[in-house]
N, C-alpha and C positions, 0 to 999 in steps of 0.2 A: 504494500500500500504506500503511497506519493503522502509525504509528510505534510503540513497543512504551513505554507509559507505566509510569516506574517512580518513586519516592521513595526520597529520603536525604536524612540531619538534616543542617541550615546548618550550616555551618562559617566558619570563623576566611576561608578562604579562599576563601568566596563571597562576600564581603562587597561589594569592588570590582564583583561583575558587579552585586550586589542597588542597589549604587551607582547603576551602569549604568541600570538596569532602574525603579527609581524616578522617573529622573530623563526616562524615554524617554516624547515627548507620549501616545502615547497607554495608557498605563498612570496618569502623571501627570494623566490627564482622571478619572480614578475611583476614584485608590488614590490616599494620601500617607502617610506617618509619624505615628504615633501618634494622637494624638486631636485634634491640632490640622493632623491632614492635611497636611503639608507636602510639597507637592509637588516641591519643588526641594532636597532634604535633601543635605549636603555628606557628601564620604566620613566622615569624623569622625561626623557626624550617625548614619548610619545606623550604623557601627560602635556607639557609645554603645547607641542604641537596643537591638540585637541582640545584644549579645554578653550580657547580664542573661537573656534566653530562652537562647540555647545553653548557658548554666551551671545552666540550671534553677533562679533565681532568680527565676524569673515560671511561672504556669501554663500557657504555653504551649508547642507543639509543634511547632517551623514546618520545613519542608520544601523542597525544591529536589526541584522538579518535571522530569523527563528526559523527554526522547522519543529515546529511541534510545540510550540514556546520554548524548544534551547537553542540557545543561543548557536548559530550556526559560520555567521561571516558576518561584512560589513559589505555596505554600500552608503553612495553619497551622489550628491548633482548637486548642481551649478548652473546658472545661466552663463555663455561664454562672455558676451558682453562684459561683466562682471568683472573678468582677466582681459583685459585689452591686448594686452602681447602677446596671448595665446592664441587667442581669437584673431589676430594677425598672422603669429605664424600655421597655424592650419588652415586660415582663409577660409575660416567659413561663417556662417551667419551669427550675431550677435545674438539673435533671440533663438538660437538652439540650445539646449539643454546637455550637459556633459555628465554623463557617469562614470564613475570608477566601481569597482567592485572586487574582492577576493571572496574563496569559501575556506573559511578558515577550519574548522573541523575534516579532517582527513578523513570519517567514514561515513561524511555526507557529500564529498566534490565526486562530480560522475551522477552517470544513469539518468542526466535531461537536468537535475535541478539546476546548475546555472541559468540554463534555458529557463526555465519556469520563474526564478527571480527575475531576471529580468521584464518580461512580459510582465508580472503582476507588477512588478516599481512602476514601469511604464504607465501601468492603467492607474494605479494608485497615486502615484506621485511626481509624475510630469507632464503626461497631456492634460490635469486639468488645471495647469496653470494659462494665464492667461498671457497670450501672445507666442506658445511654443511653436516652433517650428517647426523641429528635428530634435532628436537626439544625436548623439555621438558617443561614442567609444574609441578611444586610441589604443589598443595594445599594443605591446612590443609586438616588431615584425614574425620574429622566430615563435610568438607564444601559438602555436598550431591548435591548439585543445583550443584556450579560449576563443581564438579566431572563430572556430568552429562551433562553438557555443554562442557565439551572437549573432551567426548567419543562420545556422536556426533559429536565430531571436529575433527574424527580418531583416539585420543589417546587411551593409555592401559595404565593400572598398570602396571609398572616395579617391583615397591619395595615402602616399607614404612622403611626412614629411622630417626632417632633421626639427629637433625643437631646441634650440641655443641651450635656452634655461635648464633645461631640465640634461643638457647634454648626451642627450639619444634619440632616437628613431620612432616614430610611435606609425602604427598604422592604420589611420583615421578611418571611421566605420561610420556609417551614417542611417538612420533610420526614418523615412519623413513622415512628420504628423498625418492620417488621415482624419477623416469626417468620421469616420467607421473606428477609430483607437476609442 
């Protein structure tokens, strides 16, 4: 049976698992901390980071992903707008929407639920903002699985671009709002 996928905003005491979860290899192979990707981020670390989004001191929205109410991965979005330099160097529309995502428990990644996260964030928590466009996704080029998980999520390849800041490759996915999302 398919776990029942839900969302609720990070808190103060998800921190130590987000800890956890960063630091676990295979999450660590494609996701890091901020823009200089740091894969090894110490509890402090990630705290620092995170607790500026939870106060709404940044424009982002990040979430703790459930499967069954435990705690499973993280997701987050962003209007691009919002990062103008980003939104420059991917060239693409201000009013899209960007998510990040990992699954951070190793005997819940696999068997479609990426796929099924997504889709549900999508319906829940980006097309019914006002003015969406698109969505987006950048994974690293080489990340095969997740590539593969967001083309079953609807996305395409847009572009593969270099992104100064963050100093690597992302390969920008694109999903456009319909009437029917």
């Amino acid at each position: 049976m398919l776990p029942e996928i839900t969302f609720r905003r990070l808190t103060d005491d998800d921190l130590a698992l987000m800890h956890r979860w960063l630091n676990n290899p295979e999450v660590a192979r494609w996701y890091g901390l901020g823009f200089e990707n740091d894969t090894s981020p110490t509890l402090e670390d990630v705290e620092a980071y995170y607790s500026k989004r939870m106060l709404d001191q940044e424009p982002v929205r990040c979430c703790i992903i459930e499967a069954d109410s435990r705690p499973a991965g993280f997701i987050q979005t962003y209007r691009l707008g919002d990062y103008p330099q980003y939104a420059k160097d991917i060239a693409y529309d201000d009013d899209a929407w960007g998510i990040d995502l990992f699954v951070g428990e190793d005997d819940v990644r696999g068997g479609g639920f990426g796929t099924r996260v997504i889709e549900r964030f999508l319906e829940e928590e980006v097309w019914p903002r006002p003015g969406v466009t698109a969505a987006i996704l950048a994974p690293n080029p080489d990340n095969a699985r997740g590539i593969r998980c967001y083309e079953k999520a609807g996305f395409a390849h847009v572009k593969t671009v270099f992104i100064e800041l963050e100093k690597n490759e992302e390969y920008v996915m694109a999903r456009q709002k319909m009437d029917a999302d």
